[in-house]
N, C-alpha and C positions, 0 to 999 in steps of 0.2 A: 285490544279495544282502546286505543290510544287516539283515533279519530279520527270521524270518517262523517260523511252527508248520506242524511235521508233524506228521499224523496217519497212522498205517499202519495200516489194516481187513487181520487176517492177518497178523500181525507175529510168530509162529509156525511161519510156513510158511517151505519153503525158499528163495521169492523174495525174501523179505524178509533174511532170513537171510544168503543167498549173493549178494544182488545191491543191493535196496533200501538196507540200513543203510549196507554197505559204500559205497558210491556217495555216501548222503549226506554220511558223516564224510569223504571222500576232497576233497567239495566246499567244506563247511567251512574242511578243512583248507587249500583252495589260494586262498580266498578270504575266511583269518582272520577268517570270521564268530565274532563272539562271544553276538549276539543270538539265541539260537535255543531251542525246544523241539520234543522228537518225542516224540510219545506213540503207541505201538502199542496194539493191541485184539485179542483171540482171545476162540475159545473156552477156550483152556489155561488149568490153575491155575498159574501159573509167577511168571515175577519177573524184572524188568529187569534185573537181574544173572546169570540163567541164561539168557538171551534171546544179550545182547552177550557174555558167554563163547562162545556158539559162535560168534557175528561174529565174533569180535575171529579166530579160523583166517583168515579170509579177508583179514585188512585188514592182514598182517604184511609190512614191518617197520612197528612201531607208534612213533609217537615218545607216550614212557605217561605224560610231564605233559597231552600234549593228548589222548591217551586219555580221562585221568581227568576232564578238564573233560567230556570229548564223555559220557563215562558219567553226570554230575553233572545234565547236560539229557536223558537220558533215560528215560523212564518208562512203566510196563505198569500197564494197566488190562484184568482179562476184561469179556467181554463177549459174551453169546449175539446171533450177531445180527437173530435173528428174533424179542427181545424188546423191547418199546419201552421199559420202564420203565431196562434197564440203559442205554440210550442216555443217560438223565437224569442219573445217576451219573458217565455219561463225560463228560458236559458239566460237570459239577460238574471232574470231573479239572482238563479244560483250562482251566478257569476260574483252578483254587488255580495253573497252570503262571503264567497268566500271569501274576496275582499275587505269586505267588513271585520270579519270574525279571524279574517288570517290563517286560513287552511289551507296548506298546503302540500298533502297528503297526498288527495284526489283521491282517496277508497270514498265508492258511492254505494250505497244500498239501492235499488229502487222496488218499491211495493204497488203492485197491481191490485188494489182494495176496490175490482170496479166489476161491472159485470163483461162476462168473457168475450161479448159481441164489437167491446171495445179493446181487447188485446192485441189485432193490426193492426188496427190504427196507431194505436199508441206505442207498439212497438216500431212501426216502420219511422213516427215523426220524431222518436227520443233519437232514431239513428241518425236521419237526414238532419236533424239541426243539431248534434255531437252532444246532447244531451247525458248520451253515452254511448259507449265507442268500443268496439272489440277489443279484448285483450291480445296485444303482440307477443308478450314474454311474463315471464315469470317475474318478471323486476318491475314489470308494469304495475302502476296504480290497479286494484282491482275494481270490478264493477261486478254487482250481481244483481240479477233481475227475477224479482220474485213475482211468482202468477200464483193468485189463491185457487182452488181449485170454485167450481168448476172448468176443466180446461175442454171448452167447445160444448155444442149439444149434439154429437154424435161424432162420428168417424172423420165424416167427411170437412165439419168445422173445424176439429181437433187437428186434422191436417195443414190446413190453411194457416192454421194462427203457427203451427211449425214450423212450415214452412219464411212464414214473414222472421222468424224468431231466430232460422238456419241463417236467412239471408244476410244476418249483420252482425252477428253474435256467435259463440263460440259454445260450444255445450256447456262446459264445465263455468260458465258464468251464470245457467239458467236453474232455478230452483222451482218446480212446478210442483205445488205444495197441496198436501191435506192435511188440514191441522189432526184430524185422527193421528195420525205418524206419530205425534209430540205426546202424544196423551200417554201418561208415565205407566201406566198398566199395560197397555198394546207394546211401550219398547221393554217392555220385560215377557213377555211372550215366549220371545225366542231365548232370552234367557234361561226360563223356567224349561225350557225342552232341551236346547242344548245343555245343558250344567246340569242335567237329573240322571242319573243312570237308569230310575226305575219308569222314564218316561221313553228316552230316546228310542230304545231296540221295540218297545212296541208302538210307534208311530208309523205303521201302514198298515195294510190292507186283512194282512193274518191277524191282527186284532183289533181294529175299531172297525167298529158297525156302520157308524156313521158321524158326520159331522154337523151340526144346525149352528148357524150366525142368525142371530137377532134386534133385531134395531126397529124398538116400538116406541112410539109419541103419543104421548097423552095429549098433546094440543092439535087446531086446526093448522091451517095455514098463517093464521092471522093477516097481516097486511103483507105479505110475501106473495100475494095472487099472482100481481104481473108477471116474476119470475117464473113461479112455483108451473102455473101454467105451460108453460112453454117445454117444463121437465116432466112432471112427476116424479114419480118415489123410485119408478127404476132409473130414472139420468139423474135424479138429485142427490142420492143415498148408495146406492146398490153398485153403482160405474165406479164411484171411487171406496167410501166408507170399509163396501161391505166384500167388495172386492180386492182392498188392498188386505184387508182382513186372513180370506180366503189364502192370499199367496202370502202371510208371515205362515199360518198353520201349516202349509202343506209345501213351504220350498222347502228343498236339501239343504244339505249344511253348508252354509257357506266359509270362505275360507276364514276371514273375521266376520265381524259385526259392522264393520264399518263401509261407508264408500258404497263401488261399484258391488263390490262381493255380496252384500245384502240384494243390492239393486237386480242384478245379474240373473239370481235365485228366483227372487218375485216374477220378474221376466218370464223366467221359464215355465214357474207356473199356467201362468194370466195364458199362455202360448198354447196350454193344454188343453186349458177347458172347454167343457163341450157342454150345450144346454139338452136337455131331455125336457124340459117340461115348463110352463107356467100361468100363473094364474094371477090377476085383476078385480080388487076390488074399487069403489068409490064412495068417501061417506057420505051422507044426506045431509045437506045443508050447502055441499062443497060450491056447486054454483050460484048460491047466494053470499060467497066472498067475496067481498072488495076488489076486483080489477080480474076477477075470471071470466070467463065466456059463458055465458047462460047456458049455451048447447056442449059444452067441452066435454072430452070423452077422456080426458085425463086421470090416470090410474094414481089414487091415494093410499094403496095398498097393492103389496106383490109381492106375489111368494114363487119360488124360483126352485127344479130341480136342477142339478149338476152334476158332473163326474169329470174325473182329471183322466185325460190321457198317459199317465206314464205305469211306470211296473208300480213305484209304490201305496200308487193309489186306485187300482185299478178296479172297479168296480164298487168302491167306497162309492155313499151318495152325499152331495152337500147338499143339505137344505138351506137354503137362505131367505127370510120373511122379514118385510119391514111393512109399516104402516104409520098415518098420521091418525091423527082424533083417536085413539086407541086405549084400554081401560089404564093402562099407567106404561110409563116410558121405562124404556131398560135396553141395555146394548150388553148382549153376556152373547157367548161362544159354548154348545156343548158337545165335546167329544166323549162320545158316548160307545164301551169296548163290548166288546161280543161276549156275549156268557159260555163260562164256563161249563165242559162235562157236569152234568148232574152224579154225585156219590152219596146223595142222601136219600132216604122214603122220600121226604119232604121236597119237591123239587119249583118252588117258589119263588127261587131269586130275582135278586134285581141285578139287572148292569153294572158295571162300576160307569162312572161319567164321572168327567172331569171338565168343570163348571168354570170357565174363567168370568168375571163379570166386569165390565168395565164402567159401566152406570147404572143405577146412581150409588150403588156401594161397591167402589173397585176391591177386586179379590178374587182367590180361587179356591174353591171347594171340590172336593174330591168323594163323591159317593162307594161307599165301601161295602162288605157283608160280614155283617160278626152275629157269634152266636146271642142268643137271647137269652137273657137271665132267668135262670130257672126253669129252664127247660133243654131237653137232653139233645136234638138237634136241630130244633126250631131257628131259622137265619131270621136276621130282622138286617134293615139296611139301618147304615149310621153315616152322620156326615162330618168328613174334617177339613175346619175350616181356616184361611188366614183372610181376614180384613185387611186387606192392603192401607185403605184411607183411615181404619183404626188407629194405626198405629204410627203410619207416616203423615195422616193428615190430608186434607182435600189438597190434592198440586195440581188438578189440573187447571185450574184458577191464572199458574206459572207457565199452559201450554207453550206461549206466544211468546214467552220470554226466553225457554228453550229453544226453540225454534231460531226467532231469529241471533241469538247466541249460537245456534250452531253453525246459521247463515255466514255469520261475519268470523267467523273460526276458519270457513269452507267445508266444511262438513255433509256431503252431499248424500248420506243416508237418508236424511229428513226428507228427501224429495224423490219425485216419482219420476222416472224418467220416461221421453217419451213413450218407447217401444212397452213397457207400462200401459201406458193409459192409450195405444191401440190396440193393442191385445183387450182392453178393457170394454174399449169403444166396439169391436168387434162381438167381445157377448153382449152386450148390452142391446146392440141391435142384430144379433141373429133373435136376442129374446122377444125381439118388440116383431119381428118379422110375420107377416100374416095379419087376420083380424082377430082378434078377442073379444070374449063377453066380458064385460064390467060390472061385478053384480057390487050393487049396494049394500053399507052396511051401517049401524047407526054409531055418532059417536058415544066412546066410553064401552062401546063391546071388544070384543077380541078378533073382529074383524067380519069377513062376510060371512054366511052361515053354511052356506054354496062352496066353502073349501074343505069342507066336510067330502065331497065326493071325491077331489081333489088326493085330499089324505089318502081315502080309501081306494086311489086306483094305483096309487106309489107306495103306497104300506108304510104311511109317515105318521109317527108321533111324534108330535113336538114336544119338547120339555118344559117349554114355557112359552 
């Protein structure tokens, strides 16, 4: 980490803002890099000192000599990005940076903090005006180009922006990211399965029941309408969140953890799955959001059946339910095991389930059956618990800091590769295929009341 140029496309926006800068200078700071320039790009008339004024909320306590340095290398260039000519201007920028600052490294970062409709554009004009530039060899200065997710609103976008991205660039320079990846509970996942002996040989079909992923939101949309519209909860959450989710649980072993080998696994999952079933709700209120369509038929709630195509999951079901306006927000995973022979009178039991949760208290719990105090074979269920954020503390706070640490490492597990995210793009729109009903549901409840038939014609109970 010796010195290298960011570039932030969307340096404006509140991920850059609240996450991007913050992360950078935090990285900086722990790795007394002195050698650096960031230069952001909008559309905004603004100014690298109204920019880091509202970072600088996020990054407190500040120690403000290294503040002042970190403010010294940063710089705002506008920039429309659907015009090629201002592209010329911003290369001129980063030109006078290095010049100025005396870099001469040429490792770039560049971060796509923008919405995905601008991804060819902005990739085809960083090419034609050398912005950045293929890597030749391995001795080459590197360049890597970070796209946040969402990557495209279906298949057929998600190609396009590939294709612009194949045209001038190299795979192994491209990082097509979901911050999920980063969040320090989800990369222990597969930890916690591979390295347990008393998890791995039961992880298919001859003993779990089933699998449920859950990702509920206690808030509306808020001022996210323009966007949020054009997705819902199945392209906004469920194509990447809940789906990259899906293929850490259910790949094979990969050979490491690292690289392609994790990516490869996911892959083959994503390649299997097949939709049985879904359902659509919408909350009340949602077309009186700021910048929605009054008549929209956009799903703010969806719950999705599943099954993997291969031997070891072969007639396991995934459940996967997400929703916004909902009675409280939570993102947990339950793999829930088939019960046992009955050897008692009593034959009462519960499941074991194996609860991972990853908001808002990371951790996994583990439901069990032990006998009952004072009584001769009465089971009662008991729960054991670890508090991940107990004990290590809230990190996910550091997502953005791992992440792009693993970026500039080259670390390409953190990212989703395409064949990913078309395997993705493909359920997602076999799911949306057809018409659906949309039934309403109000905020602060558990969703529409109409999933009730839903449950009862797939034999689903949800655990939460």
């Amino acid at each position: 980490m010796s010195e290298y140029i960011v570039v932030i496309f969307g340096a404006t926006g509140d991920l850059a803002k609240r996450k991007l800068i913050p992360a950078l200078y935090h990285l900086i700071e722990k790795y007394d890099v002195q050698n650096f320039c960031i230069i952001g790009g909008a559309f905004d008339n603004t100014s690298a000192q109204e920019i880091l004024k509202k970072v600088k909320a996020h990054i407190l306590p500040t120690d403000e000599k290294r503040w002042q340095y970190f403010e010294s290398r940063f710089f705002y260039h506008h920039i429309d990005f659907k015009h090629e000519a201002d592209y010329t201007s911003f290369k001129r920028e980063i030109d006078n940076c290095k010049n100025r600052l005396n870099l001469h490294s040429g490792n770039t970062l560049i971060y796509f903090a923008t919405a995905s409709y601008f991804f060819t554009d902005i990739t085809t004009y960083i090419a034609k005006t050398e912005i950045a530039k293929r890597t030749t060899s391995s001795n080459s200065p590197w360049t890597r180009l970070i796209y946040e997710k969402p990557f495209g609103h279906n298949l057929l976008s998600a190609h396009a922006i590939n294709n612009a991205i194949s045209q001038y660039f190299n795979e192994d320079q491209i990082y097509r990211i979901d911050h999920y990846l980063t969040k320090e509970l989800v990369g222990n996942i597969a930890l916690v399965r591979f390295t347990n002996l008393v998890f791995e040989p039961l992880w298919n079909n001859r003993y779990i029941d089933n699998v449920q992923i859950i990702l509920s939101e206690h808030e509306g949309i808020g001022s996210r309408g323009q966007y949020y519209d054009h997705f819902g909860a199945t392209s906004d959450v469920m194509q990447n969140h809940m789906l990259e989710l899906l293929a850490l649980i259910a790949m094979e072993t990969p050979k490491t953890l690292y690289g392609n080998h994790v990516r490869d696994e996911r892959a083959h999952v994503l390649q299997k799955v097949e939709v049985v079933d879904s359902f659509y709700g919408q909350y009340q209120g949602y077309t009186d959001e700021p910048f929605v369509d009054k008549t929209s038929t956009t799903e703010t709630f969806t719950a999705a059946f599943l099954r993997i195509d291969n031997p070891r999951w072969a007639g396991v079901p995934f459940y996967l339910k997400t929703g916004k306006c909902l009675s409280k927000k939570e993102t947990t995973i339950h793999i829930k095991f088939k019960s046992v022979d009955c050897l008692l009178t009593t034959c009462s039991m519960s499941a074991n389930v194996l609860t991972i949760e990853i908001t808002p208290k990371a951790g996994f719990s583990l439901r069990l059956n032990a006998k009952k105090p004072g009584e001769a074979h009465e089971v009662t269920p008991i729960t054991m618990d670890f508090c991940h954020s107990c004990i290590f503390g809230q990190l996910d706070e550091k997502a953005y800091e791992t992440l792009l640490e693993g970026i500039i490492r080259g670390e390409q597990s953190v990212s989703v590769r395409f064949d990913e995210i078309e395997y993705a793009w493909k359920i997602i729109d076999r799911l949306k295929e057809g018409k659906h009903d949309l039934f309403p549901y109000s905020c602060g409840s558990e969703g529409p009341k109409e999933i009730e038939l839903f449950n009862k014609k797939h034999g689903i109970r949800w655990l939460s």
